[in-house]
C-alpha positions in Angstrom: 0.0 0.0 0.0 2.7 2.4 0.7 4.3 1.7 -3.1 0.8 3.1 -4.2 0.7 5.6 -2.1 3.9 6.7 -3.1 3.2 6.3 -6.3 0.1 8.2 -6.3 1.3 11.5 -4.4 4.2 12.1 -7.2 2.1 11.7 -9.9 -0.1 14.3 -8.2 3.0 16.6 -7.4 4.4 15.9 -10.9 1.3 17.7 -12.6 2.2 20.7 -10.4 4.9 20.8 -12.7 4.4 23.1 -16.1 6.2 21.2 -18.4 4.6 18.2 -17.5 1.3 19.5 -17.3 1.4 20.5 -21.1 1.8 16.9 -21.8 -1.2 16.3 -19.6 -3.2 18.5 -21.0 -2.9 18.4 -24.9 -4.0 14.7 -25.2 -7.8 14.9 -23.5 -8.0 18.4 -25.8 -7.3 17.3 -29.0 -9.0 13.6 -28.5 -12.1 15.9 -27.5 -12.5 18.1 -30.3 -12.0 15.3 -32.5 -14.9 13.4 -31.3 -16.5 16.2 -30.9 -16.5 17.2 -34.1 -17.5 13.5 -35.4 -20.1 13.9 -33.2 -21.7 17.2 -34.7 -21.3 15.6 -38.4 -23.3 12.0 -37.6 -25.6 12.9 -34.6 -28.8 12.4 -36.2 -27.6 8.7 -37.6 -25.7 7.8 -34.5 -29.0 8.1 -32.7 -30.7 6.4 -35.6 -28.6 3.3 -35.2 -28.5 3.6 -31.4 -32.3 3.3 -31.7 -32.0 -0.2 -33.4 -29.9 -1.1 -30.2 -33.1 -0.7 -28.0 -35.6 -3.1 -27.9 -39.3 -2.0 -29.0 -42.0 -2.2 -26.2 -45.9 -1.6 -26.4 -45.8 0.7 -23.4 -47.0 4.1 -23.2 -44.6 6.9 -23.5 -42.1 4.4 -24.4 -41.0 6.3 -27.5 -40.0 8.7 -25.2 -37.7 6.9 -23.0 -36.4 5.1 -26.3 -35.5 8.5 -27.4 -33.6 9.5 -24.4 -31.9 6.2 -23.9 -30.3 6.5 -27.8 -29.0 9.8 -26.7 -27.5 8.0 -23.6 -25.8 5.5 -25.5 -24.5 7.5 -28.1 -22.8 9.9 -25.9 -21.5 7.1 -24.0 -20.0 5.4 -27.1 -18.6 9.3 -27.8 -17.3 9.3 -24.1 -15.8 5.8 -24.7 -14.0 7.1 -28.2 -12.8 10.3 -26.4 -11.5 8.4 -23.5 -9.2 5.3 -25.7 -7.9 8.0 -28.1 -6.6 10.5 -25.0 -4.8 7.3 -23.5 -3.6 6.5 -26.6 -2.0 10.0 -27.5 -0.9 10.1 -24.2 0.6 5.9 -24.1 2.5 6.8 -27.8 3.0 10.0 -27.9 3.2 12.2 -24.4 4.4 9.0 -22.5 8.0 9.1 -23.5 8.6 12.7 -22.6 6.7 12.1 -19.5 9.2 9.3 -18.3 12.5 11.4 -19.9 11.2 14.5 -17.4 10.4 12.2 -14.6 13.0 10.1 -14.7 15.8 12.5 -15.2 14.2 13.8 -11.6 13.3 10.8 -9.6 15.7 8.3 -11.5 18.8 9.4 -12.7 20.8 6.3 -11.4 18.3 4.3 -13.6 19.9 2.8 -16.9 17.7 2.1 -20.0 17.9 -1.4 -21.5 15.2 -1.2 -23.8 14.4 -2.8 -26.8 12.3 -2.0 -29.9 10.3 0.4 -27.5 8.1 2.4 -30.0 7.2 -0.9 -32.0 6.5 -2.4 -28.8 4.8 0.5 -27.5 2.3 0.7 -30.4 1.6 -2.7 -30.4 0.8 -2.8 -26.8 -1.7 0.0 -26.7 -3.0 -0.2 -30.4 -4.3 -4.5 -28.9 -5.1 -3.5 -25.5 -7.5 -0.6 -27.1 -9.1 -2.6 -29.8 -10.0 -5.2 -26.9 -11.2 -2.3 -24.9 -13.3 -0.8 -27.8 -14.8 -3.6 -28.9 -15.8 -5.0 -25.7 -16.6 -1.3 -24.7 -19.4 -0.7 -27.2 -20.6 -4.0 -27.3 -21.4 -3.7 -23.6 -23.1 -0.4 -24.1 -26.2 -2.3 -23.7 -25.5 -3.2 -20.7 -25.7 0.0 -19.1 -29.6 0.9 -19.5 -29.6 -2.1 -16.5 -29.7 0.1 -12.8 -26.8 0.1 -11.0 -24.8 -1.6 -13.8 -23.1 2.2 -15.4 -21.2 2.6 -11.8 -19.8 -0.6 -12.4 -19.2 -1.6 -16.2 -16.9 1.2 -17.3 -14.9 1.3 -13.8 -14.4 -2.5 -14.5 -13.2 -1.4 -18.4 -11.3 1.1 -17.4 -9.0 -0.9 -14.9 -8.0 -3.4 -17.4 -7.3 -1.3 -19.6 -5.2 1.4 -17.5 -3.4 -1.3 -16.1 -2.8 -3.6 -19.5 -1.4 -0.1 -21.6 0.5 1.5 -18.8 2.3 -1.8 -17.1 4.2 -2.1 -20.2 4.9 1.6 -21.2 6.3 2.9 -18.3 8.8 0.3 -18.1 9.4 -0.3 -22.0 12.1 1.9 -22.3 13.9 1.3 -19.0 13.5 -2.8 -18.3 14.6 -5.9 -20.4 12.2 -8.3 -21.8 13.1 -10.7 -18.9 12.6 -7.9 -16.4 9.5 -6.9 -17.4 7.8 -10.3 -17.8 9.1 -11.0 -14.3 7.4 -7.7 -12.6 4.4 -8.1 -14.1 4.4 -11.3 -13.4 5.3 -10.8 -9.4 3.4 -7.4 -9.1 0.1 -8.0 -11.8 -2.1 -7.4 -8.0 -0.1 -4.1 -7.7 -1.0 -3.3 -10.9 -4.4 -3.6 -10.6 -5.2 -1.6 -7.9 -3.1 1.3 -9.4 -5.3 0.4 -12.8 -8.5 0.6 -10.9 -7.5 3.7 -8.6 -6.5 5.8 -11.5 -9.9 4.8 -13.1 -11.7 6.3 -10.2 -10.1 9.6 -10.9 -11.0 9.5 -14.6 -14.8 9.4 -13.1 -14.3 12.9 -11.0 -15.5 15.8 -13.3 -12.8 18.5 -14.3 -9.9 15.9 -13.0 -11.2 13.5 -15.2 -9.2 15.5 -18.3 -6.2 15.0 -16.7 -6.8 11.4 -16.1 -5.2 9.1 -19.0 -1.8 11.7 -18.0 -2.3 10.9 -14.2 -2.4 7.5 -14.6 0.8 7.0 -17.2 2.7 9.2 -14.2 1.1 6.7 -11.4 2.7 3.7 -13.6 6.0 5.0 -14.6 6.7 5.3 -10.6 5.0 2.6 -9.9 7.0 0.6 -12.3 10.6 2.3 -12.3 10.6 2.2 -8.6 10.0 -1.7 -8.9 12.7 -2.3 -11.4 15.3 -0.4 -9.1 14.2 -2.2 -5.9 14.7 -5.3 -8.2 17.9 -4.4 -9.5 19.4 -3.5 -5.9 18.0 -7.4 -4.9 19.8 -9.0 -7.6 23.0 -7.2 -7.1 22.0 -5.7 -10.7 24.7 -2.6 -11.7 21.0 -0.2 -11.8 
């Protein structure tokens, strides 16, 4: 818990930092217009097809609720879209000069034995988001159920916080062997960090600086593994 802890309060302090807020900040705003803009040009036949999504009952007023509920769904597939392509700018792009800015601070002491990180980088996030998006909007029924939307995308958005970040804070830093062995040892660890990060995506205004928050949360989470792991083995860091 303390590792978490830790590994929560720098990330915090770290967006206190202006050069590191820009990164934080230019993902969520450019993934947002985006969709937003998508949005304004297919509204009308996103809430066409969300309509088809609904079932047709012989209540009264139920043309009503239909209505609203396509609206519903549609913003939460937008919300969904906005969300993978912030993380994504932010996993590809913004991550690396996160970690050279934070590691230059925290771990200077830390070598990088890396391999093939952008490939492997790509790869990692481009999978773990077309698992999350498919299984995102396919679920999207799911969430007319009570109770069910303060579960299902909390639930999402662990996995996938925890399967893109694991790997891309400690891609450019760990070996292959290194990395398999602390997931491998610390995948609980992981988890929570996934799933407390995903609660702070859910607070309004904080949620923009979410996908940033959570990429810091992992690289000290990680790189502060890999040294403790290092220092064990007797490993030159």
């Amino acid at each position: 818990m303390m590792e978490l802890f830790s590994a929560f309060s720098r990330a915090a302090r770290d967006l206190t930092r202006g050069d590191v807020l820009w990164h934080a900040l230019w993902p969520p705003i450019v993934a947002a217009l985006l969709w937003a803009t998508v949005a304004f040009l297919v509204w009308a036949d996103g809430i066409a097809a969300m309509s088809r999504i609904i079932p047709e009952l012989p209540w009264s007023g139920w043309e009503w609720v239909s209505r609203w509920a396509a609206m519903f769904l549609l913003l939460a597939a937008f919300a969904t879209l906005t969300y993978l392509t912030a993380l994504g700018l932010v996993a590809i792009v913004a991550l690396p000069l996160l970690i050279n800015l934070v590691a230059a601070r925290d771990y200077p002491d830390l070598a990088r034995h890396g391999e093939n990180v952008f490939l492997g980088s790509l790869g990692n996030t481009l999978g773990a988001g077309a698992v999350f998006l498919i299984g995102g909007l396919l679920s999207l029924p799911l969430l007319l159920i009570p109770g069910v939307v303060l579960v299902l995308p909390l639930a999402w958005a662990t996995w996938l916080n925890q399967r893109t970040f694991r790997f891309d804070a400690l891609a450019e830093h760990a070996t292959r062997k290194e990395l398999a062995s602390l997931v491998r040892e610390r995948r609980s660890q992981f988890m929570a960090a996934g799933a407390g990060s995903a609660l702070v995506a859910h607070i309004p205004i904080v949620q923009l600086l979410a996908p940033a928050f959570t990429a810091l949360v992992f690289v000290h989470l990680g790189l502060a593994a890999l040294r403790r792991q290092r220092q064990q083995g007797g490993i030159e860091l």
